[in-house]
C-alpha positions as CSV (number, residue, x, y, z in Angstrom):
1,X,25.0,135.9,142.6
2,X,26.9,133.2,140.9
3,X,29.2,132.7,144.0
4,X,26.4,132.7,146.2
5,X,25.0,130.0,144.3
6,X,28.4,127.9,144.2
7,X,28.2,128.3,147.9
8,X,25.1,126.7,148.5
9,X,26.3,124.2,146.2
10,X,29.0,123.3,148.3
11,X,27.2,123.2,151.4
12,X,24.9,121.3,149.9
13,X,27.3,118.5,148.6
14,X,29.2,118.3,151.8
15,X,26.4,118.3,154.1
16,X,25.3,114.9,151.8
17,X,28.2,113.8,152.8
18,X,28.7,113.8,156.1
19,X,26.0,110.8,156.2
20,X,27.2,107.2,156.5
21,X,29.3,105.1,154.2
22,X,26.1,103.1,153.0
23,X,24.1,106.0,152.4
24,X,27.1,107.2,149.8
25,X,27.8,104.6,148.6
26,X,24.2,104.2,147.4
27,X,23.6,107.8,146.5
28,X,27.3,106.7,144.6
29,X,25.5,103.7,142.9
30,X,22.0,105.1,142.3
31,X,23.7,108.3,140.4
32,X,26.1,106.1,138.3
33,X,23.9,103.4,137.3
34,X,23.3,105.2,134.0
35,X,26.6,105.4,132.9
36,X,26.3,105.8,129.0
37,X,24.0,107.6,125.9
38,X,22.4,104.5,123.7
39,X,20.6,105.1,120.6
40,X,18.2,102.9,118.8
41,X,17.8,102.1,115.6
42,X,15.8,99.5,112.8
43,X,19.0,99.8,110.4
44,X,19.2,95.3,109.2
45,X,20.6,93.9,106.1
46,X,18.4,92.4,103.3
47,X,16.7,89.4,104.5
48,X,15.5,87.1,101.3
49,X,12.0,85.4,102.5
50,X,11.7,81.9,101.5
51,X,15.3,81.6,101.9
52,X,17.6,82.4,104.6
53,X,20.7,79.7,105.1
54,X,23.6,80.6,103.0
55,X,24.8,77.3,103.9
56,X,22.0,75.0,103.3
57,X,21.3,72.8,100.2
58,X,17.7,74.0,99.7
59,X,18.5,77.8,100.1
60,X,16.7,79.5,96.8
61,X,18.1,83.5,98.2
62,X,20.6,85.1,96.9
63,X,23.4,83.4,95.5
64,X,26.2,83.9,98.3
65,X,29.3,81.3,98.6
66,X,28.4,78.7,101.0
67,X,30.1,80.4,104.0
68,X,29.7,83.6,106.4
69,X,27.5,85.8,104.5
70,X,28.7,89.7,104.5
71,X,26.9,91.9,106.4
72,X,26.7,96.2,105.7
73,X,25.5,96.9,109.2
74,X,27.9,96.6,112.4
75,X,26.8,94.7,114.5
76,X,24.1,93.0,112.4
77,X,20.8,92.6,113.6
78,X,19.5,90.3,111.0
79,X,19.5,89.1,106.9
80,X,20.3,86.5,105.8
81,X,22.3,83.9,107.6
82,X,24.1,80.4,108.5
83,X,21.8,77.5,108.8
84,X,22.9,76.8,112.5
85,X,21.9,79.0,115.2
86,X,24.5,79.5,118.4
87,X,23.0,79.2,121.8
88,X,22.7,81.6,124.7
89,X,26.1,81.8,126.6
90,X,29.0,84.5,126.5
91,X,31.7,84.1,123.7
92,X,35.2,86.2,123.7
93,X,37.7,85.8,121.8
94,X,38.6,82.7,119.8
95,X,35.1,81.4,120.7
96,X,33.1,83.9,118.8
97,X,30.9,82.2,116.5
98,X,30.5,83.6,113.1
99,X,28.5,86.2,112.1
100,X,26.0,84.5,110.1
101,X,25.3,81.7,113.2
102,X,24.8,84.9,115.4
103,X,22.6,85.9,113.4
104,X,20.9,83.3,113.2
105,X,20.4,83.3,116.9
106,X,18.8,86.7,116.2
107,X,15.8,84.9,113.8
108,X,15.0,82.9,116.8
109,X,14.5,86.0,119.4
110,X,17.7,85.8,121.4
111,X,18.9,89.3,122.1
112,X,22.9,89.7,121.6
113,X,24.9,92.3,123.6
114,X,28.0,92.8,122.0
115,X,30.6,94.6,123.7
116,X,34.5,95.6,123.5
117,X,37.3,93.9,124.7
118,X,37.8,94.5,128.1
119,X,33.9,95.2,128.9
120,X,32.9,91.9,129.7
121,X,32.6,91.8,133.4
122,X,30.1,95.2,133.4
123,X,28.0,93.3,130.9
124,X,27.9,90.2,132.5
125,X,24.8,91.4,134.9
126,X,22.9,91.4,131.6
127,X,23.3,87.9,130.9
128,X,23.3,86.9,134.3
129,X,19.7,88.2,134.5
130,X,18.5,86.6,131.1
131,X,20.7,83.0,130.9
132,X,18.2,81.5,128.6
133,X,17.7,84.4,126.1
134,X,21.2,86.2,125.8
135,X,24.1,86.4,123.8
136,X,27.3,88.2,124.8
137,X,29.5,88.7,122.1
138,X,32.9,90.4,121.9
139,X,33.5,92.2,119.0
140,X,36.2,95.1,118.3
141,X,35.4,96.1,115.2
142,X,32.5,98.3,116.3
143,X,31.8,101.7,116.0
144,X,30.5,102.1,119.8
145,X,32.1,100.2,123.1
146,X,28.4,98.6,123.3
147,X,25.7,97.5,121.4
148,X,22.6,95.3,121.9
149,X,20.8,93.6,119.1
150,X,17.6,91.6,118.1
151,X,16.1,91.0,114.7
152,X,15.1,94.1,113.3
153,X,16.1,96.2,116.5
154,X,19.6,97.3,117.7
155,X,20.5,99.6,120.8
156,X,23.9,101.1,120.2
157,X,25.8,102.7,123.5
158,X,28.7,105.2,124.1
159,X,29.6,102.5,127.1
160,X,27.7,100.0,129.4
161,X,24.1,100.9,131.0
162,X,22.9,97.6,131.9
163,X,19.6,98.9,133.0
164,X,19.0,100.3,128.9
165,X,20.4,97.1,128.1
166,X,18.1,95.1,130.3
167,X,15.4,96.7,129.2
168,X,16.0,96.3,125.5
169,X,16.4,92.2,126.3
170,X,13.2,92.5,128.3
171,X,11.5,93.9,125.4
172,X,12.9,92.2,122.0
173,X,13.7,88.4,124.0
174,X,11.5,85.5,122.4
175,X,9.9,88.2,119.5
176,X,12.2,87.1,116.4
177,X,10.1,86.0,113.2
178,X,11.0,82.5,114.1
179,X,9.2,81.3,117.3
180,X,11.8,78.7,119.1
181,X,11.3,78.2,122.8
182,X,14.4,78.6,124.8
């Protein structure tokens, strides 16, 4: 039975193939457009309300050295942070903002889609289709080859899916506790 069955199979597969190029290449795409496991989680370091900007004069939180704070969780997605946000755009490496700016950028409701070394060009469709509310980070430190943050929220992947990571911008872009139009 088990041969019979790895016949058809065969058959199967070759007859789909015998089609033209476009039609393959689109079955190729369509089947590999989901090309990694993501998990999500809430897991975000201590955020102290009424006080957020380790590097402010007025901050009444914790008392941190006025620099990058720490962070427990990898890659953070939120606590508390530095006082200046960093804008949408994609950052590799020398140009990687710290942490706590990042972070930052999180309060206000960008999403950030960090990624390894190396992955940049099959992330870049992310940004590409959310300019105004993205963040891609390279960071080599982490766990997993991809990850996708916002305040509170973070989508960690065993490689790149941009359609989970589209969705997960789509979802958590413009909804961090700080309401800043961008």
């Amino acid at each position: 039975m088990g041969a019979v069955l790895a016949i058809v199979l065969a058959l199967v597969l070759v007859g789909a193939n015998t089609g033209s190029n476009t039609s393959s290449s689109t079955t190729a795409t369509t089947a590999g457009a989901k090309t990694a496991d993501c998990t999500s989680d809430t897991n975000m370091d201590v955020y102290t309300k009424g006080g957020s900007h380790t590097d402010a004069s007025g901050y009444d939180g914790p008392l941190r050295p006025l620099n990058n704070p720490t962070y427990t969780v990898n890659p953070p997605s939120g606590g508390d942070h530095l006082s200046v946000p960093a804008p949408a755009g994609v950052y590799t490496g020398n140009n990687v903002p710290p942490d706590g700016n990042l972070v930052h950028s999180l309060e206000h409701g960008y999403v950030i889609i960090w990624f390894k070394p190396g992955l940049l060009d099959q992330v870049r469709p992310v940004y590409n289709a959310y300019p105004k509310d993205v963040l891609l980070v390279e960071r080599s430190n982490m766990d997993q080859p991809v990850a996708a943050t916002a305040w509170g929220h973070r989508l960690l992947c065993s490689g790149v899916d941009v359609n989970q990571l589209k969705a997960f911008v789509a979802r958590y872009r413009n909804q961090g506790p700080e309401k800043i139009p961008h």
